[in-house]
PAVOVEX-105648 format. One line per field, with one value per residue (C-alpha): x, y, z; residue number from 1. Coordinates in steps of 0.1 Angstrom, whole numbers, plus 2048, in hexadecimal, padded with zeros to 3 digits. Layout:
REM residues N
X: (X / ...)
Y: (Y / ...)
Z: (Z / ...)
i: (NUM / ...)
REM end
This chain:
REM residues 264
X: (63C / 623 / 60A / 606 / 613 / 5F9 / 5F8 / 5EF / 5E7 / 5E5 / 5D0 / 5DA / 5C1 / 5D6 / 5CD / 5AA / 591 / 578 / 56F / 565 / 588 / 591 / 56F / 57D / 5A0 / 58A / 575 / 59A / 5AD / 597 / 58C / 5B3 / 5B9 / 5C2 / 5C4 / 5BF / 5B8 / 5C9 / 5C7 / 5DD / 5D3 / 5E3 / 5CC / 5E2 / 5F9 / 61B / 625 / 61E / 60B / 60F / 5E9 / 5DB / 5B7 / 5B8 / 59A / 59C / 5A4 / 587 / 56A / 57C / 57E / 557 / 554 / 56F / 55B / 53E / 547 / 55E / 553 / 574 / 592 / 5A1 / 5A3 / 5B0 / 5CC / 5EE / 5EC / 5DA / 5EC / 5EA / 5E6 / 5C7 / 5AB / 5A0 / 5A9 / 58B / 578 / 592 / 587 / 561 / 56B / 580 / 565 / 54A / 55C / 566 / 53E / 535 / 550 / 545 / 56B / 580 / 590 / 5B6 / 5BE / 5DF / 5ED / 60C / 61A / 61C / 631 / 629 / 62B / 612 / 5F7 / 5F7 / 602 / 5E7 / 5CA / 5D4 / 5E4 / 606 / 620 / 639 / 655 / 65B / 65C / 63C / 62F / 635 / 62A / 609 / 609 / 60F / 5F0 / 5DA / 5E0 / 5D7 / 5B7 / 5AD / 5B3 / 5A1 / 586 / 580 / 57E / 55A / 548 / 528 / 525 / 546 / 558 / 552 / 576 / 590 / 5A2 / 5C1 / 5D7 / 5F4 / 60E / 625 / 649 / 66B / 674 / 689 / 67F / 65C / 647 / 656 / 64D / 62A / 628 / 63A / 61A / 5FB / 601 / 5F7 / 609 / 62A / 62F / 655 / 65F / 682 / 699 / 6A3 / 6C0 / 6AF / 68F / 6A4 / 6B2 / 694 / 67F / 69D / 693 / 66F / 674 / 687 / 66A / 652 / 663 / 663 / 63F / 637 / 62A / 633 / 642 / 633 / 615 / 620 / 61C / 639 / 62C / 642 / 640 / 641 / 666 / 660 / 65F / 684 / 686 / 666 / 674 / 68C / 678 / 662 / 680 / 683 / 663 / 64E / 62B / 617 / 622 / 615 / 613 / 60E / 5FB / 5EA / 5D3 / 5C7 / 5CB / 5D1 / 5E9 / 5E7 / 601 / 618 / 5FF / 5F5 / 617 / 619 / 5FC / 60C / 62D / 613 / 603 / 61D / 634 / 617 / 60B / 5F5 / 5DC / 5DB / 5E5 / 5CB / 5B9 / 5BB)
Y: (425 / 43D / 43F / 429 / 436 / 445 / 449 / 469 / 472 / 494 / 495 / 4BA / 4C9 / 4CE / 4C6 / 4B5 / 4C9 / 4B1 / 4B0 / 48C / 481 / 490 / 481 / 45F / 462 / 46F / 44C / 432 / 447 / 43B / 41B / 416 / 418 / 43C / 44B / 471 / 483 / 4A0 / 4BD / 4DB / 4FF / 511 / 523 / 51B / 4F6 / 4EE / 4D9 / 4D1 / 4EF / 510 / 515 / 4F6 / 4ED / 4F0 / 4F3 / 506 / 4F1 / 4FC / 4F9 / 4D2 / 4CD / 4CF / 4BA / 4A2 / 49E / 49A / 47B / 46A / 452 / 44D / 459 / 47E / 49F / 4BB / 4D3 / 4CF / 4E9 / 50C / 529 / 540 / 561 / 556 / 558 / 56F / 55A / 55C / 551 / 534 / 52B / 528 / 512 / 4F7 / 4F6 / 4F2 / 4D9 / 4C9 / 4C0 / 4B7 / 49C / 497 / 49E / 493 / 4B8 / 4BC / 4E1 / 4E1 / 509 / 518 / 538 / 535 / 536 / 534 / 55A / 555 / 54D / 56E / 581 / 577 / 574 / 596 / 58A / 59D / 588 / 598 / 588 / 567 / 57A / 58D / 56B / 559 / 578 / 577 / 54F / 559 / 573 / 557 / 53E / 554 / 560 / 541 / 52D / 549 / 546 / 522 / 524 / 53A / 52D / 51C / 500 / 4F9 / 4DF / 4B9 / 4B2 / 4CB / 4CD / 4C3 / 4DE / 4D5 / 4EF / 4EA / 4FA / 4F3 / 518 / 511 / 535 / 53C / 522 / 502 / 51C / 51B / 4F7 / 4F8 / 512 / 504 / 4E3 / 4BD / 4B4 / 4C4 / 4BE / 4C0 / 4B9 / 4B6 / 496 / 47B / 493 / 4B7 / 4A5 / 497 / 4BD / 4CF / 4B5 / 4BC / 4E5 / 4E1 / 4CC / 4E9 / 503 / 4E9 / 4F0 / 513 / 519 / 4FB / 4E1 / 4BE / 4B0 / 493 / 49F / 4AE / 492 / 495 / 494 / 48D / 486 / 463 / 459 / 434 / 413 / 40F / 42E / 433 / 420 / 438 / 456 / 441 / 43D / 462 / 469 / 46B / 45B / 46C / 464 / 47C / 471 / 48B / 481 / 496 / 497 / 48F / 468 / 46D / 449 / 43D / 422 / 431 / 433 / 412 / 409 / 421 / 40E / 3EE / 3F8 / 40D / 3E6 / 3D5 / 3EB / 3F3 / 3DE / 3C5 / 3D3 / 3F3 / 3E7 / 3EA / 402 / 428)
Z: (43C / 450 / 42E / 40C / 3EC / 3D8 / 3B2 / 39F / 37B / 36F / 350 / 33E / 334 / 313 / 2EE / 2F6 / 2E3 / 2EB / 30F / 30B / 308 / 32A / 335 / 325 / 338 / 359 / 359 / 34D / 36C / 383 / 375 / 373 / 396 / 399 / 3C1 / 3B3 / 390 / 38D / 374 / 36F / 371 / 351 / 333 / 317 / 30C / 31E / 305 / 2DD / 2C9 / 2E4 / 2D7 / 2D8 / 2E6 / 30F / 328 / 34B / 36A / 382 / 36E / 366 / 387 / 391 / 375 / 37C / 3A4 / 393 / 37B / 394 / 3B7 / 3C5 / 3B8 / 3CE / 3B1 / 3AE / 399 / 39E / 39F / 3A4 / 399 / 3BA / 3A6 / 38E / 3A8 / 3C4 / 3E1 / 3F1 / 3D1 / 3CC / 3F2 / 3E3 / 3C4 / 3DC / 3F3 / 3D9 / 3C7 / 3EA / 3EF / 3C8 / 3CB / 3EE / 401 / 3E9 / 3DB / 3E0 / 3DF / 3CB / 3C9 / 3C0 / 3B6 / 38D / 378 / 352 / 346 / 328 / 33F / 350 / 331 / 319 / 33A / 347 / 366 / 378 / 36F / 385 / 393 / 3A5 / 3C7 / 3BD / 3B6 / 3DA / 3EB / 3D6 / 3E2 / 3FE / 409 / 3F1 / 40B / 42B / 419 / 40A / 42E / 43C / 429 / 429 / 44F / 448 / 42D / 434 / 42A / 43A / 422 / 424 / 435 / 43B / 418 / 412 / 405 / 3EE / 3E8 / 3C9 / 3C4 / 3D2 / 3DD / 3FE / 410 / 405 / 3F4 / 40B / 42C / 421 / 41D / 442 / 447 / 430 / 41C / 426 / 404 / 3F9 / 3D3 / 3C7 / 3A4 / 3B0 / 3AA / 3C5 / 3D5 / 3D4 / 3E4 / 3FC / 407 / 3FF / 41C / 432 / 42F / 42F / 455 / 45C / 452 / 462 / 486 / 47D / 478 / 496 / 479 / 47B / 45F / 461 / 455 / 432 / 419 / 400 / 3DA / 3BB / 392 / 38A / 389 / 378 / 38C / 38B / 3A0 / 3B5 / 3D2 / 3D5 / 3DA / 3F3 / 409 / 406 / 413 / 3F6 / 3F6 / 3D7 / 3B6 / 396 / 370 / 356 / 337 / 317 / 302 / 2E9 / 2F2 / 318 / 318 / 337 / 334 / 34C / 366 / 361 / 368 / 38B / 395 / 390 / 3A7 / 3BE / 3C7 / 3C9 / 3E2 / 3F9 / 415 / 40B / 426 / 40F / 3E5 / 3CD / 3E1 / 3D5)
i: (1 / 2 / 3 / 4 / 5 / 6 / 7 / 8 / 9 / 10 / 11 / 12 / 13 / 14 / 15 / 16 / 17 / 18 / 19 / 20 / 21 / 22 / 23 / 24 / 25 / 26 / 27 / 28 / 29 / 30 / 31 / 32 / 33 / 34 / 35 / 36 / 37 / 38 / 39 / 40 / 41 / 42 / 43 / 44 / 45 / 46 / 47 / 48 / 49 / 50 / 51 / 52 / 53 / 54 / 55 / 56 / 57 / 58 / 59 / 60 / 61 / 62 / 63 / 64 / 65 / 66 / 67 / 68 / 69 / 70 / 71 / 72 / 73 / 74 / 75 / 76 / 77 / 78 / 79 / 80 / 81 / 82 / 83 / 84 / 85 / 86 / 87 / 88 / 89 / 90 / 91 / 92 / 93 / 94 / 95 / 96 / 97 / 98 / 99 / 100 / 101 / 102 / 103 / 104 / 105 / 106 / 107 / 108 / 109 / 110 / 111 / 112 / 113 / 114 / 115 / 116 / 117 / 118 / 119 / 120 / 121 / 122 / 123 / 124 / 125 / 126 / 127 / 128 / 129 / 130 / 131 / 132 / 133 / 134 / 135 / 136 / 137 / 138 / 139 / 140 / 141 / 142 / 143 / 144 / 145 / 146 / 147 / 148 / 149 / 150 / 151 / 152 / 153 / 154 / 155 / 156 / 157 / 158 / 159 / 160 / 161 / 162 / 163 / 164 / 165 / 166 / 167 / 168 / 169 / 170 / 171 / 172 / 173 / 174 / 175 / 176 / 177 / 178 / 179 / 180 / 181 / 182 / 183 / 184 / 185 / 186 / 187 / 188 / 189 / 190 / 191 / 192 / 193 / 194 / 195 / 196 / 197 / 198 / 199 / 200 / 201 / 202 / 203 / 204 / 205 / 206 / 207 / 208 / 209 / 210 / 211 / 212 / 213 / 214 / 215 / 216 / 217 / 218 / 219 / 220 / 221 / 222 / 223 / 224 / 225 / 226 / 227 / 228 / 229 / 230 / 231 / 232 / 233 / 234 / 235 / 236 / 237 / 238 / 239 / 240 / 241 / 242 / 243 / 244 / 245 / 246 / 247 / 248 / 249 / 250 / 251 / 252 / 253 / 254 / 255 / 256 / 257 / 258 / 259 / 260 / 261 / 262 / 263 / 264)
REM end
């Protein structure tokens, strides 16, 4: 195995209208063991009561780099279209240094039409989407590369999405962690494609860290074998259970190396 497993949580900024409990969930994640805390960047609730509390991922984020010593952050993830790429270039990197090079820049092309509808943003059409991705990513890159302060490490980029032509290309072009919510088998295929995009674009592999949701203990092995070395769980508010987490932890220890278990 070229690099541990890592566990995830992604605390959704959904149905917590009282910061403190996303504070709360912030300071158990870590405490729990937790490699990274990631957000997501929507404006309105997934799941449960469609206008139900929710806070904006950016602005969590700063705070998130802020509270936290160890633990990598960042959204999983950025919705390409929301930001001026240039801007979104300026956040990362600002957020990079408050948390002192821990930022993951997670980005994908969107998806959830009320966002755009009710925020005034060009829903389009998933094609319309990936392009917009993909001129984000060429400005944003591009722009990273002059600001000054430089950040604190180069960032790593996640790129979320499973689109064989377009979005797994720019992982191939842009991403040091490719996120797939696919099962066991697609995963399997979809890796196969994005080694084939990775020759393409003259990218090794390698290098791409695959990222996945939590598939449960009984399965997780699995998914290593398959290449996967990031494991995700999603949690809610109001009570933010980590439980689950608890339990990827748990697996996380005892299937790495000793040299590397219990270290996040």
């Amino acid at each position: 195995m070229s690099r541990p497993v890592r566990i995830g949580v992604q605390l959704q900024p959904q149905h917590a209208p009282d910061y403190g409990l996303i504070r709360d969930a912030v300071r158990r994640a870590e405490d729990a063991g937790v490699d990274i805390v990631f957000n997501w960047d929507h404006f309105f609730p997934l799941y449960g009561d469609p206008e139900g509390a929710h806070f904006e991922c950016w602005t969590m984020l700063g705070a998130i780099a802020e509270q936290t010593e160890r633990v990598e952050l960042g959204a999983l993830v950025t919705g390409g279209g929301y930001r001026n790429p240039d801007l979104l270039a300026d956040m990362a990197r600002t957020v990079d240094h408050i948390s002192n090079g821990r930022l993951i820049l997670g980005i994908g092309a969107g998806w959830f039409a009320k966002d755009y509808e009710q925020y005034g943003y060009d829903f389009g059409t998933p094609g319309t989407r990936l392009e917009l991705l993909k001129e984000t990513m060429a400005r944003l890159t591009d722009r990273l590369a002059k600001l000054n302060p430089q950040p604190v490490r180069e960032i790593p980029i996640l790129i979320g999405g499973g689109g064989e032509k377009k979005t797994l290309r720019l992982a191939a072009q842009y991403a040091h962690i490719w996120h797939s919510f696919a099962d066991l088998e697609v995963l399997k295929r979809k890796s196969g494609i994005l080694a084939e995009h990775c020759a393409a674009v003259g990218t090794d592999a390698a290098r791409i860290e695959k990222s996945v949701d939590w598939p449960g203990a009984d399965k997780a092995a699995d998914f290593v074998a398959a290449g996967a070395t990031l494991f995700t769980v999603g949690t809610g508010g109001p009570k933010y259970d980590l439980s689950v987490v608890e339990e990827a932890i748990r697996w996380r220890d005892q299937f790495n190396p000793e040299s590397v278990a219990g270290i996040a």
